[in-house]
Backbone as numpy.savetxt, mean C-alpha at the origin, in Angstrom:
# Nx Ny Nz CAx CAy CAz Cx Cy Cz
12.37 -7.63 -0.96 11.29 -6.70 -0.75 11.50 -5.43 -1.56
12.33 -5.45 -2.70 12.04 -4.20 -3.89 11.13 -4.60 -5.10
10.12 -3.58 -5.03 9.03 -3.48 -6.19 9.50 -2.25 -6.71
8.88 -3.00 -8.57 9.33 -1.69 -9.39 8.20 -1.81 -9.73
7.88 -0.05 -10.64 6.56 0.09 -11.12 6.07 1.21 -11.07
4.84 1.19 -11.87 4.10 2.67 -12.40 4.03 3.45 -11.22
4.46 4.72 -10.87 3.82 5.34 -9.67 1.72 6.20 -10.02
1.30 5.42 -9.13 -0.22 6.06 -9.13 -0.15 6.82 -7.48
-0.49 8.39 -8.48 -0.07 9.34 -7.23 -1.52 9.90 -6.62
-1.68 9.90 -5.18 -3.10 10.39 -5.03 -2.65 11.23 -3.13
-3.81 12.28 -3.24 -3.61 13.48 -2.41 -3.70 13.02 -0.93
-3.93 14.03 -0.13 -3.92 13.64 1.19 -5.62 13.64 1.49
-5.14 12.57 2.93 -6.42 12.57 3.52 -7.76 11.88 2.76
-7.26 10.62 2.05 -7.65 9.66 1.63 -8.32 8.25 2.93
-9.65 8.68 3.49 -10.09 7.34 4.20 -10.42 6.12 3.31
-10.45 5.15 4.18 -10.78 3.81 4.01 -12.08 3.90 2.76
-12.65 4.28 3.29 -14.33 4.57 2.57 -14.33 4.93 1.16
-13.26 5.70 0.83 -12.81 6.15 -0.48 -12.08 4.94 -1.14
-11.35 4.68 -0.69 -10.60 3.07 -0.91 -11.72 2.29 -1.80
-12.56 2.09 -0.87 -12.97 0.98 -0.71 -14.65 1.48 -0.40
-15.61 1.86 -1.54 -16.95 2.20 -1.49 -18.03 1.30 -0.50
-18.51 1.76 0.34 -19.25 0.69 1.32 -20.24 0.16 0.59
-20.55 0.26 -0.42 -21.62 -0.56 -1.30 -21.03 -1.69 -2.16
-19.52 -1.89 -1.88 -18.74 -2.80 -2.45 -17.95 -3.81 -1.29
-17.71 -3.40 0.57 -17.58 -4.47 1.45 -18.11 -5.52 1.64
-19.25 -5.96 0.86 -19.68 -7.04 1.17 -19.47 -8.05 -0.10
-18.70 -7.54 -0.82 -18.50 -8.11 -2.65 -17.16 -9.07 -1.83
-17.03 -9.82 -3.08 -15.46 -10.89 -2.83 -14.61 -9.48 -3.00
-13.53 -10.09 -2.75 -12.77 -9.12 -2.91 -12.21 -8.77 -4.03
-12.11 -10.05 -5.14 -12.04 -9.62 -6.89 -12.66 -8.41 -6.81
-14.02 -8.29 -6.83 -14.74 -7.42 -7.39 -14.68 -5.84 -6.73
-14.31 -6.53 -5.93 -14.07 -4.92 -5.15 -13.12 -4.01 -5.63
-12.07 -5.15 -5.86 -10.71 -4.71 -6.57 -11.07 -3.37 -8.01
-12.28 -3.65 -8.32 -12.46 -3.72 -9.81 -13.10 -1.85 -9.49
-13.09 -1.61 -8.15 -13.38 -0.57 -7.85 -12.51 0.22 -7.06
-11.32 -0.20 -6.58 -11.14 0.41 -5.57 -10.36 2.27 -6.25
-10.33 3.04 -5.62 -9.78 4.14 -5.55 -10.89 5.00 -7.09
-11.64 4.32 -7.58 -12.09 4.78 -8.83 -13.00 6.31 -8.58
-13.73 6.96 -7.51 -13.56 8.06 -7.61 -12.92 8.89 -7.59
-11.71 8.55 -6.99 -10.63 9.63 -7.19 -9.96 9.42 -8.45
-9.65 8.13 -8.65 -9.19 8.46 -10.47 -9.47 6.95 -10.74
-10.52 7.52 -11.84 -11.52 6.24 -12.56 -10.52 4.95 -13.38
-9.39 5.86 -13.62 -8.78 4.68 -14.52 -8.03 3.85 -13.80
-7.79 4.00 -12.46 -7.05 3.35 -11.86 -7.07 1.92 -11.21
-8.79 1.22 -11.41 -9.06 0.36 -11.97 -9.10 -0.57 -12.72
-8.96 0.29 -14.28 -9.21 -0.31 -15.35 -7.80 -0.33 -15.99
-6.54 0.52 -15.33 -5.33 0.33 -16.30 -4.28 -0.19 -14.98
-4.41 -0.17 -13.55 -3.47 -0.58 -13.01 -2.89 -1.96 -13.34
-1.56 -2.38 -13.37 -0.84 -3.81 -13.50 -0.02 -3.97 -12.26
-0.32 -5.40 -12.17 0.73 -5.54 -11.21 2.07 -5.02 -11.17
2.56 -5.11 -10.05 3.98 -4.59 -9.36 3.18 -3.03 -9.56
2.44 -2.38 -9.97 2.34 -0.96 -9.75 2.02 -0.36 -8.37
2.64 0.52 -8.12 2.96 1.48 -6.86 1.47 2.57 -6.57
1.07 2.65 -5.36 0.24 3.84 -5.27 1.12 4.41 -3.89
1.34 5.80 -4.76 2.08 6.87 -3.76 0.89 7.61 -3.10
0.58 8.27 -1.93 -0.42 8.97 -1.61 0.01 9.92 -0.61
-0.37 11.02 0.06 0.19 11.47 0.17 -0.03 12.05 2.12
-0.22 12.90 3.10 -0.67 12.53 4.58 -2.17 11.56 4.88
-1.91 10.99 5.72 -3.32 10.43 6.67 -3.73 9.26 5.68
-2.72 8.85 4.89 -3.39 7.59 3.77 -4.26 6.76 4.51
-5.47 6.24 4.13 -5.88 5.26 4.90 -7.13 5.75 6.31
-6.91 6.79 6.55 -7.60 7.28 7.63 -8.95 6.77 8.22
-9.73 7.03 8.89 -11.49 7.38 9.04 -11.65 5.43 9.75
-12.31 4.83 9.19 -12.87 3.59 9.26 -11.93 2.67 10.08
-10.72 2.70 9.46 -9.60 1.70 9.66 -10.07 0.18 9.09
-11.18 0.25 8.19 -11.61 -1.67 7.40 -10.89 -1.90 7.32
-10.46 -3.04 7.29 -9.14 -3.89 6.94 -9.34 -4.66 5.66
-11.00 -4.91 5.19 -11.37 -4.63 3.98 -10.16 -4.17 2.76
-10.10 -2.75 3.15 -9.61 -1.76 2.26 -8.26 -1.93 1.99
-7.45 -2.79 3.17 -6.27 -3.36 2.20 -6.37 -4.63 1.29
-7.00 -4.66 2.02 -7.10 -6.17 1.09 -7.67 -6.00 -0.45
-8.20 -4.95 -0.66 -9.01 -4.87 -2.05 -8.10 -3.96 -2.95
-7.63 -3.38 -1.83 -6.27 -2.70 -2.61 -4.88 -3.27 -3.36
-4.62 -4.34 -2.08 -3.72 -5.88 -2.66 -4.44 -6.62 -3.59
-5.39 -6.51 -3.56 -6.08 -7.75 -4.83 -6.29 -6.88 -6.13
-5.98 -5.61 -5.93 -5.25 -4.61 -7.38 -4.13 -5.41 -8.17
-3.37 -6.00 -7.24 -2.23 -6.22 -7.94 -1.01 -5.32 -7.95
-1.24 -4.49 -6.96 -0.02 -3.63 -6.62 1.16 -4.13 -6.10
2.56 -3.78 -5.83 3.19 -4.04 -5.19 3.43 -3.36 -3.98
2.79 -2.16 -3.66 3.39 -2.00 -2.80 2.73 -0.88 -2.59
2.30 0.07 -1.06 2.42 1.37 -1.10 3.04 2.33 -0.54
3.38 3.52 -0.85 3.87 4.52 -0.31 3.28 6.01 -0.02
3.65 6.30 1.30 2.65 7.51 1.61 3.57 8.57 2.69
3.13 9.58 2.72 3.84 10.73 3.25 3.83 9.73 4.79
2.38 9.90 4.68 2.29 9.43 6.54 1.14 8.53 6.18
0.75 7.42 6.55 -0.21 6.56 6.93 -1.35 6.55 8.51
-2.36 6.37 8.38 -3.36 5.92 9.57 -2.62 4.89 10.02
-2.61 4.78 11.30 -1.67 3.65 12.16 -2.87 2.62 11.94
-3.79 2.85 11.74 -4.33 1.09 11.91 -4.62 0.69 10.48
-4.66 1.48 9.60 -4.56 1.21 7.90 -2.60 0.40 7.47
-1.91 0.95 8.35 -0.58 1.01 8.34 -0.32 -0.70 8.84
-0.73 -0.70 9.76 -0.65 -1.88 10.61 -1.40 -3.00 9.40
-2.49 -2.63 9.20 -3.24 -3.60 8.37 -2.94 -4.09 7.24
-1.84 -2.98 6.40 -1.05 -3.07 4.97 -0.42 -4.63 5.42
0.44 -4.42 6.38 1.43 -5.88 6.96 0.77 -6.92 7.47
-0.32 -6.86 7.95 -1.57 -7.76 8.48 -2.18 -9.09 6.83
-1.89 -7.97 6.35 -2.72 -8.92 4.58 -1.66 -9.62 3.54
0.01 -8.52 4.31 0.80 -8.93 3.35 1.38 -8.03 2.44
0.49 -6.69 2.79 0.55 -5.30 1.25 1.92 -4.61 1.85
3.00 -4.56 1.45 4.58 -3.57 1.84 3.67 -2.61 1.52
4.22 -1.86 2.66 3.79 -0.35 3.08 5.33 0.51 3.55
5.35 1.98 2.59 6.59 2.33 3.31 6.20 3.94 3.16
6.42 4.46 4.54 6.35 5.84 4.65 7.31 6.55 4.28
7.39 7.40 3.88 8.50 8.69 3.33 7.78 9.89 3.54
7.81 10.84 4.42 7.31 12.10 4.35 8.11 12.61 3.18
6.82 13.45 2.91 7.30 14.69 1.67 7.55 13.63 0.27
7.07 12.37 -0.25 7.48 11.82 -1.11 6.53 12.37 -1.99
5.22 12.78 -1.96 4.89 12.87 -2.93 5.26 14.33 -4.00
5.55 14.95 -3.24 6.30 16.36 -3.67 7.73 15.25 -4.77
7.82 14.30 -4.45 8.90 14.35 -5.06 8.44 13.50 -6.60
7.27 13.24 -6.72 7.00 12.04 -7.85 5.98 12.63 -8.57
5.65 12.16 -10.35 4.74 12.69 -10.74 3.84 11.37 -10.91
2.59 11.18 -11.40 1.56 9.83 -11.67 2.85 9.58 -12.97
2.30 8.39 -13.16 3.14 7.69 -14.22 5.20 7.35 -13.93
5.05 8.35 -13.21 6.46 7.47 -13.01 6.73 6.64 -12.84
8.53 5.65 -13.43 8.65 4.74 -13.09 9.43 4.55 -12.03
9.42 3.99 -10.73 9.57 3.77 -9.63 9.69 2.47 -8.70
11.05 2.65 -8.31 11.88 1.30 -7.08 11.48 1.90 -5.64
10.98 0.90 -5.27 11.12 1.04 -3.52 11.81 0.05 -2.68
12.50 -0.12 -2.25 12.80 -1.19 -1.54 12.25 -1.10 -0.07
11.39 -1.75 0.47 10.91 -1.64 2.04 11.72 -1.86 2.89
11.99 -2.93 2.60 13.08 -3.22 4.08 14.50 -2.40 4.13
14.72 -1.22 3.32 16.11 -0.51 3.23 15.36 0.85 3.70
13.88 1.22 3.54 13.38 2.32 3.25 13.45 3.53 2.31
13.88 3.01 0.96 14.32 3.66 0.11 13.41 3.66 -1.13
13.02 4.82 -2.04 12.44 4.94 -2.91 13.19 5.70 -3.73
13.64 4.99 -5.08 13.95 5.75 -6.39 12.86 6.15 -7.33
13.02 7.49 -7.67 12.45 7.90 -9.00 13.20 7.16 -10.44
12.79 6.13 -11.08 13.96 5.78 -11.86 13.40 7.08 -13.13
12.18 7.41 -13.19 11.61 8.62 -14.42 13.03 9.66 -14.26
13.24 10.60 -13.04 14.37 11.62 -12.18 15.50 11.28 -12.19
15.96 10.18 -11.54 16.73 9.73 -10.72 17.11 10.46 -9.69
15.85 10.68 -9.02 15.84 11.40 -7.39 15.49 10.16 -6.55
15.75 10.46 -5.38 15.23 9.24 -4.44 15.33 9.91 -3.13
14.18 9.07 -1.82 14.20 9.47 -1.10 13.91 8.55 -0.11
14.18 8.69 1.41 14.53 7.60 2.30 13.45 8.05 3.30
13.12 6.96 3.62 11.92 6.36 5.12 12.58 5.69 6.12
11.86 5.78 7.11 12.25 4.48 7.83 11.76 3.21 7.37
12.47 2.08 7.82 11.82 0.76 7.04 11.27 0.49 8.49
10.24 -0.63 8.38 9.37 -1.19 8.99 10.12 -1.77 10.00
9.47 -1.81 10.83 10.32 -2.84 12.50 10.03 -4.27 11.90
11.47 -4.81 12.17 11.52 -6.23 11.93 10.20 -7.47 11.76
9.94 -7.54 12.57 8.44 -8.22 12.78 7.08 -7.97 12.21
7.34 -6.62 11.28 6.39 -6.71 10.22 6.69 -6.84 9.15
8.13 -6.77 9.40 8.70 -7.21 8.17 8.84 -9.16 7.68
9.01 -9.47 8.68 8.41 -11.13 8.64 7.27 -11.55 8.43
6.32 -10.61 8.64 4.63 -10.57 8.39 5.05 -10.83 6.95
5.13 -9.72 6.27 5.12 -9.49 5.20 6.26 -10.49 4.12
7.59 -11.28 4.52 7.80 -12.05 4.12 6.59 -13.45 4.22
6.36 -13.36 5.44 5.43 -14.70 5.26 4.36 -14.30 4.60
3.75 -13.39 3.72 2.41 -13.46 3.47 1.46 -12.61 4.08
1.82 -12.30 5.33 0.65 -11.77 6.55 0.59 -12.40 7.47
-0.20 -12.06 8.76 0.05 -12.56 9.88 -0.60 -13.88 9.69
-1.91 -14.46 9.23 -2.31 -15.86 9.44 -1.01 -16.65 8.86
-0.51 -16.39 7.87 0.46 -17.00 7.58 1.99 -17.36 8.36
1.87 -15.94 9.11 3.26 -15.98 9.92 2.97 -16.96 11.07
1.78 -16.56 11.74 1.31 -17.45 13.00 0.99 -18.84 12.41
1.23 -19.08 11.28 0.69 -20.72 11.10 2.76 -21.61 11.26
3.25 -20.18 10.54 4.76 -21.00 10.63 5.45 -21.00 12.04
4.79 -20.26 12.90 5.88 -19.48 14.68 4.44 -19.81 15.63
5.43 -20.71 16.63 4.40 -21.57 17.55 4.96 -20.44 18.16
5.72 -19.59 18.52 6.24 -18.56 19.69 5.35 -17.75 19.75
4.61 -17.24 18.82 3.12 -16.13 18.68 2.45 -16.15 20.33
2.43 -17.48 20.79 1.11 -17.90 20.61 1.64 -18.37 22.35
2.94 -17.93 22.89 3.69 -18.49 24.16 3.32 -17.33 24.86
């Protein structure tokens, strides 16, 4: 569970809605992809690559809680995100689809856009490899962390008859 990659840095107090334009929830989710985060920065669309990182910074995720909005965010091709503090049900939903999610307060103070950048989730650790600063989170409670090895929860509940006892 370590992704390396571009850091795409964005401010606080980022809802779902911004994510993820409501004139685009009813698109597949390719296409949504092809939009997501683009008013806040247009290129982030058109130049993100996989394994790339979006750092953001309090309340990531906030307002709506769509679950939409991870998913169109994972179908970016990201590896992973990181945020000062996350919306608990945006948070929950990152591990629900499969998207590693790792909180670090105060991380974005520590990163610029374009950096290159290690996180490892399950250690809770993020390197600046641009710096070589780094800074520590808590990692995820076990069991979303199996989410997220399996894929997401349909996936986890298709492998663990115990879900379901």
């Amino acid at each position: 569970m370590i992704f390396e990659g571009r850091c795409w840095k964005f401010g606080d107090n980022i809802p779902t809605d911004r994510l993820v334009k409501s004139q685009y929830v009813f698109e597949p989710v390719e296409e949504m992809a092809k939009h997501v985060l683009e008013d806040l920065n247009p290129d982030f669309p058109l130049q993100v690559r996989p394994g790339d990182i979006v750092v953001a910074g309090r309340h990531f995720g906030q307002s709506s809680g769509r679950a939409i909005a991870t998913k169109a965010l994972k179908a970016t091709g990201i590896g992973c995100v990181v945020a000062d503090t996350f919306a608990r049900t945006f948070y929950r939903n990152c591990f629900e689809v499969g998207l590693p999610a790792l909180e670090i307060p105060g991380v974005t103070g520590l990163l610029e856009d374009g950096h290159r950048i290690r996180v490892d989730v399950a250690g809770g650790v993020l390197d600046d490899l641009t710096t070589g600063r780094n800074a520590r989170g808590a990692a995820a409670e076990p069991f979303l962390l199996d989410m997220l090895a399996a894929g997401g929860l349909i996936k986890l509940a298709a492998r663990r008859s115990d879900l379901f006892a």
